[in-house]
C-alpha positions, 0 to 999 in steps of 0.5 A: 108759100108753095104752089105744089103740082101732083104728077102721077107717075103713070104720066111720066112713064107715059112720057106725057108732055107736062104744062103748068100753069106757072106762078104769079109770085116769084119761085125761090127755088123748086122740091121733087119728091115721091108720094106713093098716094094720099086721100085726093091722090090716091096713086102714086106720084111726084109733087112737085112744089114751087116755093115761094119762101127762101129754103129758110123760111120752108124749114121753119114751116116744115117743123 
């Protein structure tokens, strides 16, 4: 349903130059939002979530 990359804000200040590794399946459109940490990523960052499904189809999930 989404691809999610997970940018640590550290990267961004360090104005580091960012490459993905895209997506095989089509992108409907694409969220940004701060997370200022999580088990696995424990310092803060930005996801960054290419999604897969219509902004429809991504709140009948978000529920």
């Amino acid at each position: 349903m989404a691809t999610v990359y997970m940018v640590p804000n550290k990267d961004i200040e360090d104005h580091k130059s960012l490459d993905g590794a895209g997506s095989a399946a089509p992108v409907d459109h694409v969220s940004l939002y701060f997370n200022a940490g999580h088990p696995g990523v424990d310092v803060p960052h930005y996801h960054v979530v290419l999604w897969h499904v219509t902004k429809k189809q991504e709140a009948r999930v978000a529920k």
